[in-house]
N, C-alpha and C positions, 0 to 999 in steps of 0.2 A: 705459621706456614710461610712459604716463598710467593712471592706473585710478582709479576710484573705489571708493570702501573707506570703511567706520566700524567704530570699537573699542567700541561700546558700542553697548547695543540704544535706540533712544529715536526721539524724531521726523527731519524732514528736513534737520533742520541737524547732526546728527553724521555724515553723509555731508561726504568732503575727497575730493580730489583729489590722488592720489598719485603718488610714482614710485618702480618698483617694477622689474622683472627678466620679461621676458618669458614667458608659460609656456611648458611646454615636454608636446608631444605624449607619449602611451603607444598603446601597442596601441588599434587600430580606433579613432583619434581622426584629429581634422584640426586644425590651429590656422590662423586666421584674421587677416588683417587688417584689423580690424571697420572696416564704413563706416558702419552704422546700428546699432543698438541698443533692442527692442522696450521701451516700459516699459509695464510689467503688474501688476496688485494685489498678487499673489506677491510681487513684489520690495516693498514697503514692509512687506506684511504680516512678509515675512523680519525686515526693517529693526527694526521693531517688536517682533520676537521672538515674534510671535504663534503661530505654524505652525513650531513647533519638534522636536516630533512628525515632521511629513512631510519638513520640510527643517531637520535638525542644524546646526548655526551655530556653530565656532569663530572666534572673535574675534583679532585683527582679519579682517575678511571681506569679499572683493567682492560687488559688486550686477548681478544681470541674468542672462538665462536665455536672451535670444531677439536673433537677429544675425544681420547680412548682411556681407559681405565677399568678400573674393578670399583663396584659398587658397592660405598663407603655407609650412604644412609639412605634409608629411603621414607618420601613424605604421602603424608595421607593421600588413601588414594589408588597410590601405585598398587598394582596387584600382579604384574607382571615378567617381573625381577625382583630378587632381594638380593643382600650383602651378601659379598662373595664376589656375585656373579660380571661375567667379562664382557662389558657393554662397549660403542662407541654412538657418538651423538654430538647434537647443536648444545650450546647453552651459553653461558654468560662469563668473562675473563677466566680462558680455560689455559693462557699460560701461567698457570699455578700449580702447586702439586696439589691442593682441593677445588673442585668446579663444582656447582650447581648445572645439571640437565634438565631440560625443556621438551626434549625430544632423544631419543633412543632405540637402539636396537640390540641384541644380541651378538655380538662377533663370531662371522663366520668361522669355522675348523680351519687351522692353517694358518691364519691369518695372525700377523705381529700386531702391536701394539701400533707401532712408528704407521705400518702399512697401515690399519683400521684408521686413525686419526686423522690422514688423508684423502677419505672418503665422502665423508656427508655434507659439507658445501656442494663438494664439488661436482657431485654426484646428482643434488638435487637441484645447481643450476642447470646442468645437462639436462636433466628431464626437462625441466622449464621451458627455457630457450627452445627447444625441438621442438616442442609443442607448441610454443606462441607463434614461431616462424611460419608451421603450418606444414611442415616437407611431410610427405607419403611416400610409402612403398614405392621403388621403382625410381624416384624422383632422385634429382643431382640437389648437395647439398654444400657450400662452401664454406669452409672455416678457415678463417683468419688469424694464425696466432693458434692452432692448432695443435701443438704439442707440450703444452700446459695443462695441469690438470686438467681443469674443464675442460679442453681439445682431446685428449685422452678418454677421455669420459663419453664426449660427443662423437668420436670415433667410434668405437666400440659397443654404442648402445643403437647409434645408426646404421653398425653392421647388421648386429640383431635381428633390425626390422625392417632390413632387406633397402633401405637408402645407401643409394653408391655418393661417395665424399670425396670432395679435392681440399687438401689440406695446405695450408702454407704456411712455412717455417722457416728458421734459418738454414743454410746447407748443413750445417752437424747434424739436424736432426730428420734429414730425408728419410734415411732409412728407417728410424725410425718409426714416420707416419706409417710407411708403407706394411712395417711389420700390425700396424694396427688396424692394415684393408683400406688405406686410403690412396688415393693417385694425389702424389706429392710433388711441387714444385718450392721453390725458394719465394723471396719477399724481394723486392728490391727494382731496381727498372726494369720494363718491360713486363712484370708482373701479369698485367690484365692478359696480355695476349698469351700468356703463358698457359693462363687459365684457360684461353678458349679454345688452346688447343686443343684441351684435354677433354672440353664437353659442354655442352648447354647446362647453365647454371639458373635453377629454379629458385631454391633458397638461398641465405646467407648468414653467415653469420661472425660479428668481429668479438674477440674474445682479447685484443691485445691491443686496445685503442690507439692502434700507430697511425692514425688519420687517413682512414682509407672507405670512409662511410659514403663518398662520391663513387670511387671507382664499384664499389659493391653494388650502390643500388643502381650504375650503368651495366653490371655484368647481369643482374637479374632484373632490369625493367621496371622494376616497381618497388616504391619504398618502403612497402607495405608487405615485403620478402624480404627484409633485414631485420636484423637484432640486435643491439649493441650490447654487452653487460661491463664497455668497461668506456665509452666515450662519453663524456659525459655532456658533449655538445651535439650527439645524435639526432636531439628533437628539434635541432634548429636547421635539418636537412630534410623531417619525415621520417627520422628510421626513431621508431620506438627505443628506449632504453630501460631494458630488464633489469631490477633494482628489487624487486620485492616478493620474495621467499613462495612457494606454495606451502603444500602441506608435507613438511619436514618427513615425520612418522610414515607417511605412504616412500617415500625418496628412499628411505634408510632399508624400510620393507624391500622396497624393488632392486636397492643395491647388495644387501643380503644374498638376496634370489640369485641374482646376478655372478654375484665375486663362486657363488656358490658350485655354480654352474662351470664355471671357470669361461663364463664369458665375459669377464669384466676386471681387468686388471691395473691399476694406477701404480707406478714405480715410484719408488724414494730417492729421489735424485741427492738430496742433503740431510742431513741431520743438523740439532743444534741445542744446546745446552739452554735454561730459562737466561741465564749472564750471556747469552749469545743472541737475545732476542733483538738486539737492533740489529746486526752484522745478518739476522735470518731476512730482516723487514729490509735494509740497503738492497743484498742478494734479493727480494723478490720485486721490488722498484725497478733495478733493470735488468728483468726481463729472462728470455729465452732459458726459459726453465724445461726442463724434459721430464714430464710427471709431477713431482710436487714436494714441498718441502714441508720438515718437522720438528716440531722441538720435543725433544725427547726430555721425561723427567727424570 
């Protein structure tokens, strides 16, 4: 089979295109015949060798964590899907056309391929982050970097439960936020006070690590109402730095529910082929993504 794989940690050109031996399932796994393939900060930051800590990297190493497909095999255990059937989920170098699952759901009615694969990171740092922040009903909530997956995600699931959002993005993607319930302004000077236009800001949260973890925790008072999931010098300000997973299988549940309802929609800004996986990983290094992007198999 095809996989993408790099032997050395560096930028997006020591990502190849390999071929390689299909994985093979263990207990409580499912292996996949990837049709999409999420790509996510996590995978370059891997790439990079940055988050080595959270995710250990023997070399040579596949890329990719988040995949949609049809269920290829399934390992002892599993009781919940068989072969056939049209899953999307977490698991281990999922830009390949075979992945091994860890975690899974059934794919919503309606739903693509490309669309499902951009769901379960991203879906389950939203949960996360909201919850560690602490925001309630009724409460202002800010996100930084905002129209990215995860800002998409965070939008939309804090509409749900009744938190009004101020979102910031570049000017293209104003309307955007807006279309997703958030009061949107731009990034750039005068930023803060733009913000306080708009409303008392209780929560925060940076989603786009452009080094704004001062101004944040001065618009909410306390550093202890910030979230970082992408600065990685966060903790040497006081703002915690969200890095490590909950419970995947409950995320996937809730974003089911969700896409299902048709309250929960993340767009496919790009596609890209597995030979396209560095030009996917350059394209999400910088930046200002509207939704999310996909490697299609």
């Amino acid at each position: 089979m095809k996989k993408v794989s790099f032997a050395e940690f560096g930028g997006p050109e020591v990502l190849h295109l390999i071929d390689t031996e299909k994985p093979r399932t263990g207990p409580g796994r499912i292996r996949v015949a990837v049709r999409a393939a999420g790509v996510n900060p996590v995978d370059w930051r891997v790439r990079e060798g940055q988050v080595l800590s959270a995710h250990p990297t023997q070399l040579p190493a596949g890329v990719g964590i988040d995949a949609a497909g049809v269920v290829d095999e399934v390992g002892e255990g599993v009781d919940d899907v068989k072969v056939g059937d049209h899953v999307f989920g977490e698991g281990a170098s999922t830009y390949a056309e075979f992945a091994v699952l860890s975690a899974w759901a059934r794919m919503p009615e309606g739903l693509t391929f490309a669309e499902a694969a951009g769901y379960p990171s991203v879906v389950e740092t939203a949960l996360r982050v909201i919850r560690e922040v602490g925001v309630r009903t009724g409460q202002t909530l800010l996100v930084s970097g905002a129209s990215g997956g995860v800002g998409s995600a965070v939008l939309q699931i804090a509409r749900v439960r009744g938190i009004k959002v101020i979102g910031t993005a570049g000017a293209a993607n104003q309307d955007y936020l807006r279309s997703l319930g958030a009061l949107a302004t731009t990034y750039g000077d005068g930023w803060v006070e733009r913000v306080r236009q708009l409303g008392r800001v209780d929560a925060a949260l940076d989603l786009a690590g452009s080094g704004v973890i001062r101004e944040l925790v001065e618009l909410t008072g306390d550093a202890q109402r910030v979230i970082s999931i992408a600065d990685l010098g966060a903790p040497d300000l006081g703002v915690r730095f969200s890095g490590v997973a909950g419970s995947v299988p409950d995320a996937l549940a809730e974003a089911a529910d969700l896409i299902s309802r048709g309250e929960l929609h993340i767009p496919v800004e790009k596609s890209y082929t597995l030979a396209e996986a560095a030009a996917a990983h350059a394209d999400s290094q910088a930046g200002h993504t509207r939704g999310r992007r996909v490697i299609v198999v």
